[in-house]
PDB file of N, CA, C and O in Angstrom:
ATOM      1  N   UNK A   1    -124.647  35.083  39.577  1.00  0.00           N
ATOM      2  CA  UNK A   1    -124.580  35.144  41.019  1.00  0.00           C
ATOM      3  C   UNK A   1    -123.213  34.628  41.467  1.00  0.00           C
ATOM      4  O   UNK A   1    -122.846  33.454  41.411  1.00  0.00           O
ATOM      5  N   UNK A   2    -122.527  35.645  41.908  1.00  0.00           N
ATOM      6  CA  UNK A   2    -121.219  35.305  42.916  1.00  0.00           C
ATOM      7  C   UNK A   2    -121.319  34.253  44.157  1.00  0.00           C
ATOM      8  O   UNK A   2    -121.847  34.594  45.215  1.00  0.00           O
ATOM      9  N   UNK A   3    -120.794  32.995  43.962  1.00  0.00           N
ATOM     10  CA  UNK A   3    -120.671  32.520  45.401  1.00  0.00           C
ATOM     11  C   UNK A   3    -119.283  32.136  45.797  1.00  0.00           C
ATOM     12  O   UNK A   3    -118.522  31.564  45.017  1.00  0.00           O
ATOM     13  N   UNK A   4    -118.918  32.505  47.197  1.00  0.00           N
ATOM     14  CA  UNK A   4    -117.830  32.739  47.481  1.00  0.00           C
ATOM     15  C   UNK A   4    -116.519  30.662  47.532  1.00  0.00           C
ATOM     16  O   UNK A   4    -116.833  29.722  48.262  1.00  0.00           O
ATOM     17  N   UNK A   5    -115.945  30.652  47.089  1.00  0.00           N
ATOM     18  CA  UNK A   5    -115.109  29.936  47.209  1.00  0.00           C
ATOM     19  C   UNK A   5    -113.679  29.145  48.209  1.00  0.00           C
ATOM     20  O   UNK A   5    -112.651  29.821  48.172  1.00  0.00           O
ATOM     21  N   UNK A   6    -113.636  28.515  48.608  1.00  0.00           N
ATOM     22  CA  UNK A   6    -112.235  28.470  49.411  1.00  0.00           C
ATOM     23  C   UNK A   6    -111.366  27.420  49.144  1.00  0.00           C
ATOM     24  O   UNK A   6    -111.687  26.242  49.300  1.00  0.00           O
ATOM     25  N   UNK A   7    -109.897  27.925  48.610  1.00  0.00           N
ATOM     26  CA  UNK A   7    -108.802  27.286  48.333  1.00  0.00           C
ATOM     27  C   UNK A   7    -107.981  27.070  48.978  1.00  0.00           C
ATOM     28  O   UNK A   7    -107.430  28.003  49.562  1.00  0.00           O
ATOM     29  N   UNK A   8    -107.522  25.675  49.162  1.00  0.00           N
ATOM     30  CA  UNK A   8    -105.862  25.829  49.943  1.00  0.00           C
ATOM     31  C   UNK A   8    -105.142  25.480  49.258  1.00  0.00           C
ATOM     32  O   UNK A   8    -105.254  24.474  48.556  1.00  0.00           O
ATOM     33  N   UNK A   9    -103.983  26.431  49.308  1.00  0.00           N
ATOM     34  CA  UNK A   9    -102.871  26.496  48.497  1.00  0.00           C
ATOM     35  C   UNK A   9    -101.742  27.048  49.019  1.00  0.00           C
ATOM     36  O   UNK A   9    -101.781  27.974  49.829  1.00  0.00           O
ATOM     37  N   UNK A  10    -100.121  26.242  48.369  1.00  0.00           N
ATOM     38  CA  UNK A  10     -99.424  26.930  48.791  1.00  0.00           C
ATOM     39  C   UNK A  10     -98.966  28.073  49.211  1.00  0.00           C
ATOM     40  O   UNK A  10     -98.934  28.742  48.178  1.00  0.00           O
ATOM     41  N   UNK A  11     -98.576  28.750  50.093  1.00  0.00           N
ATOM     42  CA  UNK A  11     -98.550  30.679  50.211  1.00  0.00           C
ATOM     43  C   UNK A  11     -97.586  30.743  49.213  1.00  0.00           C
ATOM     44  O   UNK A  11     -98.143  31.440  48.364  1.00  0.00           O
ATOM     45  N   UNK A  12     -96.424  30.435  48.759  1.00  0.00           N
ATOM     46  CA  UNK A  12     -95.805  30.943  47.658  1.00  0.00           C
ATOM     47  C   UNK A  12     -96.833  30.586  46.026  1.00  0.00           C
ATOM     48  O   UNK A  12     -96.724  31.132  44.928  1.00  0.00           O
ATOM     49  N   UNK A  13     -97.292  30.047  46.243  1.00  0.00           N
ATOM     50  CA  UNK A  13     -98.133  29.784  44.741  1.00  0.00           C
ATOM     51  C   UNK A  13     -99.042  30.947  44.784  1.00  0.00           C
ATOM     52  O   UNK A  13     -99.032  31.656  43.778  1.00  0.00           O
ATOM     53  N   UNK A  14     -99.890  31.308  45.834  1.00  0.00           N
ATOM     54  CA  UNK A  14    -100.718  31.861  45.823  1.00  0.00           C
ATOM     55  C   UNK A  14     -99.924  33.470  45.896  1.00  0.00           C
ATOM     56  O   UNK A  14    -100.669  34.365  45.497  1.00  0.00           O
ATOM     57  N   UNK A  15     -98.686  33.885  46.299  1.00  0.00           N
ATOM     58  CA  UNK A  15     -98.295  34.728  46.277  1.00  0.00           C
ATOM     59  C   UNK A  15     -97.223  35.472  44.541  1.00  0.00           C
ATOM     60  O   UNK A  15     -96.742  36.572  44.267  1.00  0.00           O
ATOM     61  N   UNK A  16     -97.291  34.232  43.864  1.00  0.00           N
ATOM     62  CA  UNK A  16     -96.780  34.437  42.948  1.00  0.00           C
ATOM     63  C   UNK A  16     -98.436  34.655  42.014  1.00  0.00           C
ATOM     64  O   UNK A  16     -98.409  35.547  41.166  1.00  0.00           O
ATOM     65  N   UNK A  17     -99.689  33.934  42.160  1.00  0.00           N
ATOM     66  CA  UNK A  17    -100.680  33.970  41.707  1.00  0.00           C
ATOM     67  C   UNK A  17    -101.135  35.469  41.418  1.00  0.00           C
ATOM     68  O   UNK A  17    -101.306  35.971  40.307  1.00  0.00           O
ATOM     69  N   UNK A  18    -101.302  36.107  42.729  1.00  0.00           N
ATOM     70  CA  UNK A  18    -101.518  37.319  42.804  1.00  0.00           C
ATOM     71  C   UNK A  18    -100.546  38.368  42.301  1.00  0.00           C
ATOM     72  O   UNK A  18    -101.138  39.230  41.652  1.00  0.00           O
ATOM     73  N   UNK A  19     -99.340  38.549  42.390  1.00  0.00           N
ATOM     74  CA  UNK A  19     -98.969  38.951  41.676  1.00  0.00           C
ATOM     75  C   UNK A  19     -99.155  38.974  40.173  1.00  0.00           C
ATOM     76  O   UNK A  19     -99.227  40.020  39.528  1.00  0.00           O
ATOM     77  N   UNK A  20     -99.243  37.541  39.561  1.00  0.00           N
ATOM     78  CA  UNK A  20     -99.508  37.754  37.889  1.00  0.00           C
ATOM     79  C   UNK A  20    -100.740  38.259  37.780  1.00  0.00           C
ATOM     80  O   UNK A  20    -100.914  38.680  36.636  1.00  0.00           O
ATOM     81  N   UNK A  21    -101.847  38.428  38.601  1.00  0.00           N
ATOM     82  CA  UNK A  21    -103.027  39.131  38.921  1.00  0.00           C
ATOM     83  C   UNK A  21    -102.733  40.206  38.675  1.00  0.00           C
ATOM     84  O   UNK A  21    -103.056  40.676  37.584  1.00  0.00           O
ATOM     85  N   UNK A  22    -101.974  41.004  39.667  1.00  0.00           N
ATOM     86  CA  UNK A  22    -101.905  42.318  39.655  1.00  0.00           C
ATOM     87  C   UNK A  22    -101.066  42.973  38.294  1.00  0.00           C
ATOM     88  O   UNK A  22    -101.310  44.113  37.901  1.00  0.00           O
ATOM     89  N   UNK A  23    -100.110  42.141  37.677  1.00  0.00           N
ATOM     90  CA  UNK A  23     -99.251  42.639  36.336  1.00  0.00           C
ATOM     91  C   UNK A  23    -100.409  42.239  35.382  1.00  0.00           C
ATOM     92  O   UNK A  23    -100.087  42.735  34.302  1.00  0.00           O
ATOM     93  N   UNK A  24    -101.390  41.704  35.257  1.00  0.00           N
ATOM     94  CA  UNK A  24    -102.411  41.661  34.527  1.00  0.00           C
ATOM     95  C   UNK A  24    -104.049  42.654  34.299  1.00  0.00           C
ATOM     96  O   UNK A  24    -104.975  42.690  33.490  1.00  0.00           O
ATOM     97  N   UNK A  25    -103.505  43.567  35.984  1.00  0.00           N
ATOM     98  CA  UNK A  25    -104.954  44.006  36.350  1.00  0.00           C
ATOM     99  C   UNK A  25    -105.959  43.446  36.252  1.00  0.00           C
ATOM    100  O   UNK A  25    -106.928  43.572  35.503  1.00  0.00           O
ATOM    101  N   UNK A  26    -105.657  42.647  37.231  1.00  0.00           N
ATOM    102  CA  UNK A  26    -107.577  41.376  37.210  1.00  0.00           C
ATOM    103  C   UNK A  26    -107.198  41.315  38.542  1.00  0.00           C
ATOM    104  O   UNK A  26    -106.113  41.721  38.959  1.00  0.00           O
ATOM    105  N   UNK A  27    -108.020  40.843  39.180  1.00  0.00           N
ATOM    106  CA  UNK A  27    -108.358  40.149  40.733  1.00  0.00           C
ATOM    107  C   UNK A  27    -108.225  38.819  40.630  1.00  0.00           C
ATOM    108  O   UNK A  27    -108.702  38.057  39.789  1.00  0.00           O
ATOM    109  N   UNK A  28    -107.520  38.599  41.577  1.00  0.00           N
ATOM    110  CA  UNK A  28    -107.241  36.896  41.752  1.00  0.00           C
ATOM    111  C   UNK A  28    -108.452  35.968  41.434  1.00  0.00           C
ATOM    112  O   UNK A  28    -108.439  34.899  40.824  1.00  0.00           O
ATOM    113  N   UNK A  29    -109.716  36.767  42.109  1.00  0.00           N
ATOM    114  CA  UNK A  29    -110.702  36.319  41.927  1.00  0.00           C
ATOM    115  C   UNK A  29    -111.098  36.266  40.345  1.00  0.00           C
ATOM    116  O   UNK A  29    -112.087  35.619  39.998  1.00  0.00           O
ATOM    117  N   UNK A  30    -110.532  36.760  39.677  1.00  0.00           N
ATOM    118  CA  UNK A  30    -111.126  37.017  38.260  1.00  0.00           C
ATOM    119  C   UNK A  30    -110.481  35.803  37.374  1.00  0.00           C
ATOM    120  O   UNK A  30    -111.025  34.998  36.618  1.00  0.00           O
ATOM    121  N   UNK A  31    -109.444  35.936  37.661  1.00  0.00           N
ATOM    122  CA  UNK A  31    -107.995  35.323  37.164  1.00  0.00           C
ATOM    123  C   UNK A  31    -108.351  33.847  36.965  1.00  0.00           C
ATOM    124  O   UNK A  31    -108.216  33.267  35.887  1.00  0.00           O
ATOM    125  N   UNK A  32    -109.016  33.044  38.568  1.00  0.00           N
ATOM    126  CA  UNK A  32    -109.536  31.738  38.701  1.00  0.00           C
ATOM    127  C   UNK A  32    -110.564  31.613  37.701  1.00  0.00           C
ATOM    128  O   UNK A  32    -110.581  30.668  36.913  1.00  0.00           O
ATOM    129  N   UNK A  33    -111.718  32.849  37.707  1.00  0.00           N
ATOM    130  CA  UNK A  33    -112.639  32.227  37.299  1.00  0.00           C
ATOM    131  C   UNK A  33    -112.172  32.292  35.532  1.00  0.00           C
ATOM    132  O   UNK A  33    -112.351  31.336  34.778  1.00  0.00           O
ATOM    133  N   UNK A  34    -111.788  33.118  35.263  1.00  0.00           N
ATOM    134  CA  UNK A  34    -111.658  32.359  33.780  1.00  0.00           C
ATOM    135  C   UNK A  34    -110.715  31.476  33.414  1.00  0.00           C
ATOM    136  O   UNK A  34    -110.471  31.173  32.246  1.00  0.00           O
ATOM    137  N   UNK A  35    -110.082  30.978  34.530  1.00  0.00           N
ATOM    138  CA  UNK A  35    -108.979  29.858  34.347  1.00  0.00           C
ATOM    139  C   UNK A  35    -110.508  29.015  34.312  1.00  0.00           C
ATOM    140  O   UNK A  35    -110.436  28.485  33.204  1.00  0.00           O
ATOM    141  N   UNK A  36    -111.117  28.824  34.579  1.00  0.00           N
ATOM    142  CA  UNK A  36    -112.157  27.551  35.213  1.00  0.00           C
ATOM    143  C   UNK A  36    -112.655  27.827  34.125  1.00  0.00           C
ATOM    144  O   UNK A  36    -112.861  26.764  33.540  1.00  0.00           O
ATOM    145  N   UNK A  37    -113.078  28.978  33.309  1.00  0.00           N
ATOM    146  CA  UNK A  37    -113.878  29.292  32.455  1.00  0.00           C
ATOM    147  C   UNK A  37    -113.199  28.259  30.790  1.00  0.00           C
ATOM    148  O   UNK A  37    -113.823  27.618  29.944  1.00  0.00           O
ATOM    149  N   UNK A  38    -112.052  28.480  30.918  1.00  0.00           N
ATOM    150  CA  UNK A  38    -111.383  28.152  29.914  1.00  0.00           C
ATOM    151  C   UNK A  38    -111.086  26.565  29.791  1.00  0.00           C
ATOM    152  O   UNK A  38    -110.940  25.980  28.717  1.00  0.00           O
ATOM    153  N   UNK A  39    -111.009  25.856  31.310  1.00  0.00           N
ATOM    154  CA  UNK A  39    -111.189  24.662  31.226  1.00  0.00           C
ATOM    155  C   UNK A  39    -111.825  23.802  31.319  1.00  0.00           C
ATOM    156  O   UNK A  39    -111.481  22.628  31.453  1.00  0.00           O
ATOM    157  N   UNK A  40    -113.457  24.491  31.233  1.00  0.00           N
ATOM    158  CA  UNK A  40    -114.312  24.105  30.813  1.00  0.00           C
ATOM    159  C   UNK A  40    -114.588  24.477  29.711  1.00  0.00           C
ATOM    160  O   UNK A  40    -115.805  24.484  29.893  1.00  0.00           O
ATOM    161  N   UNK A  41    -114.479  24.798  28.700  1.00  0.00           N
ATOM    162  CA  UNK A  41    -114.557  24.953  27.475  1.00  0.00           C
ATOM    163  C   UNK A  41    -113.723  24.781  26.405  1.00  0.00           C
ATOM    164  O   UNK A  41    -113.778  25.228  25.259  1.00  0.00           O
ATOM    165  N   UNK A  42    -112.504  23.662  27.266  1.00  0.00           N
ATOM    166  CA  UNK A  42    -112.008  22.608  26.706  1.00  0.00           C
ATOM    167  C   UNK A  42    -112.218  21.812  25.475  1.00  0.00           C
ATOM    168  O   UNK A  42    -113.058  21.024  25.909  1.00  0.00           O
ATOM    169  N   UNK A  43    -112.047  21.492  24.314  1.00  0.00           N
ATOM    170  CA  UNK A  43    -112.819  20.621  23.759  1.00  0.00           C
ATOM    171  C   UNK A  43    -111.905  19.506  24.003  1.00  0.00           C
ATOM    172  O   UNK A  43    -110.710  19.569  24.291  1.00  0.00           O
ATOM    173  N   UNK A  44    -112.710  18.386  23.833  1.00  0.00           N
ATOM    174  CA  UNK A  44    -111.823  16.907  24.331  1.00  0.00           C
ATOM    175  C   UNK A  44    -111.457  16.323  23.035  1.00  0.00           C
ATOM    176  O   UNK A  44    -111.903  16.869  22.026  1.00  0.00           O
ATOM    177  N   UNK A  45    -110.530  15.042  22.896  1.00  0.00           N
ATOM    178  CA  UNK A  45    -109.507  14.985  21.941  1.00  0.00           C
ATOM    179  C   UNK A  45    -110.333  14.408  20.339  1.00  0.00           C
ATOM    180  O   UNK A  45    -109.999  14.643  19.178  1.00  0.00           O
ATOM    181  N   UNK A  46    -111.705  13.446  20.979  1.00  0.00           N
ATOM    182  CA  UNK A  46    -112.331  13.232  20.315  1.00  0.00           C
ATOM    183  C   UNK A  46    -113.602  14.245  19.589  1.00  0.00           C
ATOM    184  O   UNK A  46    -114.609  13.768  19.066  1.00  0.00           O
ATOM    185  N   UNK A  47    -113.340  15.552  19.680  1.00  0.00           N
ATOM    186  CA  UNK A  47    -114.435  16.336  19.477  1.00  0.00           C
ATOM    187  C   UNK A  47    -113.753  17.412  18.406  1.00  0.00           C
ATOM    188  O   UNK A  47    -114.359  18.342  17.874  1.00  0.00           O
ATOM    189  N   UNK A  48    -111.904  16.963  18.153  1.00  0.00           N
ATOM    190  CA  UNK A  48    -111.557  17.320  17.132  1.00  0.00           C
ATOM    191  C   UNK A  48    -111.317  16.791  15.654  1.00  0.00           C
ATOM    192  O   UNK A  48    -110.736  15.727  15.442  1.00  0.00           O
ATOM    193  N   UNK A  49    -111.806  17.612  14.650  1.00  0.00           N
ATOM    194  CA  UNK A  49    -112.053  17.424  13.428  1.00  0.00           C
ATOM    195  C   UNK A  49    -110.939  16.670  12.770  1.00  0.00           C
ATOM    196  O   UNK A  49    -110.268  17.612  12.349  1.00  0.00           O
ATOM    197  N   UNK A  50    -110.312  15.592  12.411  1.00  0.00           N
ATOM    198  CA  UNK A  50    -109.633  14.822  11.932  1.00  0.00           C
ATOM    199  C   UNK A  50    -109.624  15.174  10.592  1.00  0.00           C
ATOM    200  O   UNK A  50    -110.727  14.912  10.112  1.00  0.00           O
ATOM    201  N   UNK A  51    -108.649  15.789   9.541  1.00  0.00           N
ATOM    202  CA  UNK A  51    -108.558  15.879   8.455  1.00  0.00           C
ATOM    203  C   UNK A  51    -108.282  14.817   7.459  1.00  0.00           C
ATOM    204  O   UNK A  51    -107.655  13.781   7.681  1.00  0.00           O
ATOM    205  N   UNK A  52    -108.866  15.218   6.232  1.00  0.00           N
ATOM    206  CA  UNK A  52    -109.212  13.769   5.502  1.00  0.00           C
ATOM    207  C   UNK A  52    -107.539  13.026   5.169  1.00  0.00           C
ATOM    208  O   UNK A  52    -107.426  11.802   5.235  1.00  0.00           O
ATOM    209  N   UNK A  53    -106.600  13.709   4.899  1.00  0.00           N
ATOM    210  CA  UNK A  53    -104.840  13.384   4.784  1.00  0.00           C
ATOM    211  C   UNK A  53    -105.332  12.151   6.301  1.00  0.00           C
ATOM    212  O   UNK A  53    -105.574  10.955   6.139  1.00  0.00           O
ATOM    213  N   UNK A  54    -105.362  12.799   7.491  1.00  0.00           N
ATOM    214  CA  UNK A  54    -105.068  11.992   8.872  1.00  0.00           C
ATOM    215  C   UNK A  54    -105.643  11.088   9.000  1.00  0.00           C
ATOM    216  O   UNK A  54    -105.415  10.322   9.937  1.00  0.00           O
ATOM    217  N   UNK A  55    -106.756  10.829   7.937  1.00  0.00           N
ATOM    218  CA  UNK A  55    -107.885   9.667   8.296  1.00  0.00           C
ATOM    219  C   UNK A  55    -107.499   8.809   7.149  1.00  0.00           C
ATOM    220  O   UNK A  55    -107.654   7.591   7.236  1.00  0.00           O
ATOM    221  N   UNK A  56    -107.118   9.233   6.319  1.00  0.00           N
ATOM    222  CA  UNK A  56    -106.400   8.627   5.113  1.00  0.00           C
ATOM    223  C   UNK A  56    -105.358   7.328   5.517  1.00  0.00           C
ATOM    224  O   UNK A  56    -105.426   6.168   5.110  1.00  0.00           O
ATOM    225  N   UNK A  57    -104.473   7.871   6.361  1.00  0.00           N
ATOM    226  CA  UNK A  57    -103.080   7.389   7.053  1.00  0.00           C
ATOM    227  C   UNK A  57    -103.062   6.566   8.044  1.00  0.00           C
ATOM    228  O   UNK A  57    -102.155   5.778   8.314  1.00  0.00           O
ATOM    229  N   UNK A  58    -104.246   6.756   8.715  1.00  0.00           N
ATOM    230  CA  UNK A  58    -105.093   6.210   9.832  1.00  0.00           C
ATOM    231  C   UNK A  58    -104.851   4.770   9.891  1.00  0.00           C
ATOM    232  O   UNK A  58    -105.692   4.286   9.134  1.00  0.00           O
ATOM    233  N   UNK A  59    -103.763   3.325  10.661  1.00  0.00           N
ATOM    234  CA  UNK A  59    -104.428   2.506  10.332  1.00  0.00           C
ATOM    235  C   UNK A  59    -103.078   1.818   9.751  1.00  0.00           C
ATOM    236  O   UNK A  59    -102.615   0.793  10.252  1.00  0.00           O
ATOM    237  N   UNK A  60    -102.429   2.557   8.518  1.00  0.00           N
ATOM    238  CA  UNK A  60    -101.952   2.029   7.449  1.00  0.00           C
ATOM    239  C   UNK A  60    -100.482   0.509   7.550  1.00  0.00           C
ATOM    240  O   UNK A  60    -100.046  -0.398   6.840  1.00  0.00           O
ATOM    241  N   UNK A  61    -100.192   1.285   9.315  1.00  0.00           N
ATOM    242  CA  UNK A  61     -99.170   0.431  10.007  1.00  0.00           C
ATOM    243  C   UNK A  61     -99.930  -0.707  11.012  1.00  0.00           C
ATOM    244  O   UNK A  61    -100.910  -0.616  11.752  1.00  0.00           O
ATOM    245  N   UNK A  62     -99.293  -1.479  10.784  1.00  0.00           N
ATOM    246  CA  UNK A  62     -99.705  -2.639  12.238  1.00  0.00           C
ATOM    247  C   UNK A  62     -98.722  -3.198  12.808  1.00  0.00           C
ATOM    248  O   UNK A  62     -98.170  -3.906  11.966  1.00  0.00           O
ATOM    249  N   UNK A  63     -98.155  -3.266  13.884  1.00  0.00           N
ATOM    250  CA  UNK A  63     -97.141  -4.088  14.729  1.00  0.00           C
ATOM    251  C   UNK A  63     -97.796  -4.572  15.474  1.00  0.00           C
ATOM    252  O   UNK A  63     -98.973  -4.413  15.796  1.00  0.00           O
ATOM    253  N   UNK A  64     -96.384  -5.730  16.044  1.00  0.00           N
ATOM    254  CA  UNK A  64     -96.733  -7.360  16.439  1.00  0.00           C
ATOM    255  C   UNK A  64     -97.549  -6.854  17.871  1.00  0.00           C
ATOM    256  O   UNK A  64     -97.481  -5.739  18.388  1.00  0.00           O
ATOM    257  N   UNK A  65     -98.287  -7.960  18.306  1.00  0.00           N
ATOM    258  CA  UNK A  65     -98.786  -7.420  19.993  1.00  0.00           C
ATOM    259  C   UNK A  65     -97.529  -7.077  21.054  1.00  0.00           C
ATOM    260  O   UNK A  65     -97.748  -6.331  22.008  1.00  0.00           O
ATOM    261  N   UNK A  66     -96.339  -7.601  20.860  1.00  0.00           N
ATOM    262  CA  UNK A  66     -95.613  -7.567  21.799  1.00  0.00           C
ATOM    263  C   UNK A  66     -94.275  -6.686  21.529  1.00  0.00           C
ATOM    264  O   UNK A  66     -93.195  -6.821  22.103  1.00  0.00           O
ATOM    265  N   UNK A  67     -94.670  -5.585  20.335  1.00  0.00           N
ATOM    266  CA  UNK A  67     -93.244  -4.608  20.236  1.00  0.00           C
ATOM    267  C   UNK A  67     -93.627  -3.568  21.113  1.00  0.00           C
ATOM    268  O   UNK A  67     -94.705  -3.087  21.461  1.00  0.00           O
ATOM    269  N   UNK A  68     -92.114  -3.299  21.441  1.00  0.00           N
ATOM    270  CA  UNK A  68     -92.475  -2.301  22.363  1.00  0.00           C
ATOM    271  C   UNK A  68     -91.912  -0.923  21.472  1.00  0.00           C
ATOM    272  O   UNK A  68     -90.923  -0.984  20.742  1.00  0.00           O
ATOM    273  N   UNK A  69     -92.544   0.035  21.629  1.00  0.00           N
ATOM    274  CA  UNK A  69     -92.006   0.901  20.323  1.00  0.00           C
ATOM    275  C   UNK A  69     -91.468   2.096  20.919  1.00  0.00           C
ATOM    276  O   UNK A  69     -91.172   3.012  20.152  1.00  0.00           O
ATOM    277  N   UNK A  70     -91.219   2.303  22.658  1.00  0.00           N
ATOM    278  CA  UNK A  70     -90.327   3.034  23.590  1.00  0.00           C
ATOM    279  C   UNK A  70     -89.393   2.323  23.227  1.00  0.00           C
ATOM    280  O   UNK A  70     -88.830   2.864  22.275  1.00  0.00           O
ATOM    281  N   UNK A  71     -88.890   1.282  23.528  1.00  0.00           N
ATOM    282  CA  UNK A  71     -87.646   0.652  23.817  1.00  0.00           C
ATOM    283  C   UNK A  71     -86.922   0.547  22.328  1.00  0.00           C
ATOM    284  O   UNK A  71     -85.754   0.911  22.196  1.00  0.00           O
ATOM    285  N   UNK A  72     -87.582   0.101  21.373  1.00  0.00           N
ATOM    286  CA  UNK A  72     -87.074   0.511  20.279  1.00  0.00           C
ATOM    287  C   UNK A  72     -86.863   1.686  19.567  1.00  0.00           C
ATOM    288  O   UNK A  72     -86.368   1.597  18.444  1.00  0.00           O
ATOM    289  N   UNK A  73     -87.146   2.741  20.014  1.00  0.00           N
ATOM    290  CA  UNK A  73     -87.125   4.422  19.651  1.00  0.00           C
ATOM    291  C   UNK A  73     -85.875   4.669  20.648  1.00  0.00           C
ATOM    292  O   UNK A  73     -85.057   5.525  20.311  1.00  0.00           O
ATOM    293  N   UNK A  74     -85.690   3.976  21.837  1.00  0.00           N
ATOM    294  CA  UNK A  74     -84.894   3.829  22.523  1.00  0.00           C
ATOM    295  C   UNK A  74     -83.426   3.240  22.010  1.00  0.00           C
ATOM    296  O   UNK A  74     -82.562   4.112  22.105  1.00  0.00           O
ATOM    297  N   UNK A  75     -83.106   2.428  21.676  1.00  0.00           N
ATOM    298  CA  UNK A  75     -82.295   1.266  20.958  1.00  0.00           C
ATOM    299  C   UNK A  75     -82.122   2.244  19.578  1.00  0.00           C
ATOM    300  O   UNK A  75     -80.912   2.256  19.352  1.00  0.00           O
ATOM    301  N   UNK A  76     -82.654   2.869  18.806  1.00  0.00           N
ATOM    302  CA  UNK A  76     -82.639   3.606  17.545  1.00  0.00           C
ATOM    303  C   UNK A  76     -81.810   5.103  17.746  1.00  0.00           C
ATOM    304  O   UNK A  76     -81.093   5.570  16.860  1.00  0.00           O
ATOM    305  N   UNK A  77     -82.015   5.685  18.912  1.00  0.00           N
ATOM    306  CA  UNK A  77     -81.516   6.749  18.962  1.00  0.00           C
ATOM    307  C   UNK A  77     -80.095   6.538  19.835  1.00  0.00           C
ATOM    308  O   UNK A  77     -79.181   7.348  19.676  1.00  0.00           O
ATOM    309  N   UNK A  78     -79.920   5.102  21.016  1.00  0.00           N
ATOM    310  CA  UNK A  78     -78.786   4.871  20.956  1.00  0.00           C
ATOM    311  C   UNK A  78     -77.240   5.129  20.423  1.00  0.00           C
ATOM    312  O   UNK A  78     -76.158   5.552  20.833  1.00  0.00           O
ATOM    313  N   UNK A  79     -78.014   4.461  18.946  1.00  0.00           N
ATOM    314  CA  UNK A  79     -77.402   3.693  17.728  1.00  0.00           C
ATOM    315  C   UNK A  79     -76.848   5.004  17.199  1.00  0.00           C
ATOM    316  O   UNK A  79     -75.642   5.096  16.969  1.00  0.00           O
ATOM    317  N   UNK A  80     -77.639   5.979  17.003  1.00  0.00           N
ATOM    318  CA  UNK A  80     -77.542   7.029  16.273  1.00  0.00           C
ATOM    319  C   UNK A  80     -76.755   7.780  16.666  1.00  0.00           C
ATOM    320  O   UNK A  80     -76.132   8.437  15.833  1.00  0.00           O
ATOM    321  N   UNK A  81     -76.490   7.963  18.086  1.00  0.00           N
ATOM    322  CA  UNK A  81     -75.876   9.024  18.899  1.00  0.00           C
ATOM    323  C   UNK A  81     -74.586   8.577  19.379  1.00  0.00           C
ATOM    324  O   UNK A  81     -73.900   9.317  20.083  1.00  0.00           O
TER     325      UNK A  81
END
């Protein structure tokens, strides 16, 4: 059962929308719903299969509570460059 929807959205978004609609031959209307379709059928990060190598590795490092490991990836590529 179709029930009707209402969006507000930019007119240029929605005008570039429809267009990739139309170079696709779908209806805008179509276009949304399997955008919605697809992000609901998402799987979430924990519902992927971890291979035994990744679970292996899992763990194997520990740093102090207080490194910061931006600022030092930071400071490292500095150095490098």
């Amino acid at each position: 059962m179709n029930v009707k929807l209402t969006l507000n959205l930019n007119k240029d978004i929605i005008e570039r929308a429809k267009d990739y609609a139309r170079n696709k031959n779908q209806s805008l209307s179509a276009l949304v719903q399997n955008y919605f379709i697809f992000l609901s059928e998402q799987k979430k990060t924990e519902e992927f299969e971890i291979s035994p190598n990744v679970k292996e590795l899992s763990g194997i490092i520990s740093l102090d509570d207080g490194f910061d490991l931006k600022k030092e990836y930071g400071t490292h590529i500095l150095k490098k460059y």
